[in-house]
N, C-alpha and C positions, 0 to 999 in steps of 0.2 A: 936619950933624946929628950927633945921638949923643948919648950922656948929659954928655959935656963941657959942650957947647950946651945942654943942659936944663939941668945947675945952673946955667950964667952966666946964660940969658936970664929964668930963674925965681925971682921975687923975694919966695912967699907965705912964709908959717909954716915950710912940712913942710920935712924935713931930708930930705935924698938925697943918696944912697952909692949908688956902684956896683963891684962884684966880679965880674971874671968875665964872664955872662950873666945875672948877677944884679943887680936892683936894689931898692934896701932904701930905703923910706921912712916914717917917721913921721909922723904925725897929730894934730898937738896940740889942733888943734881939732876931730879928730874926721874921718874920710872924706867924713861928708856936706855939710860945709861947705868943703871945699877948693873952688880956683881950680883947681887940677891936675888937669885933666882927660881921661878916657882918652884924647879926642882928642887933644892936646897929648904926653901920652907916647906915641901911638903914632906922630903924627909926629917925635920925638925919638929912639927906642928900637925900633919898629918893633911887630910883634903881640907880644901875652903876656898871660901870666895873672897873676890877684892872688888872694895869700892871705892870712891875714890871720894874724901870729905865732901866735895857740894853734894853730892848724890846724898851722904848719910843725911845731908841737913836738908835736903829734898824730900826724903822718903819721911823724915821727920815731921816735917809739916804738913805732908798727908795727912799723918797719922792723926795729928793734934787736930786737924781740919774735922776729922770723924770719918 
């Protein structure tokens, strides 16, 4: 298993990267229409959360705020 395994055996739309403990994926047709299912990541990648880019660039500028 692991995100290696997730990009070869997943053959939809979204584009997935992974860095780190991080994984980054695109939506091109949208989250609600994916095949990618949290099931499916989490037997790949294990538990975790999703955020959705504004939010990371939100919580980002908290941060920087102090």
């Amino acid at each position: 298993h692991g995100a290696e395994a997730l990009i070869e055996a997943y053959r939809g739309p979204e584009r997935i990267a992974v860095a780190l403990d991080h994984a980054f994926i695109v939506f091109p047709e949208g989250v609600g229409h994916s095949k990618l299912t949290p099931a499916l990541l989490g037997r790949h990648l294990g538990q975790g959360t999703a955020r959705n880019w504004n939010t990371v660039l939100k919580l980002q500028a908290m941060l920087a705020e102090g």
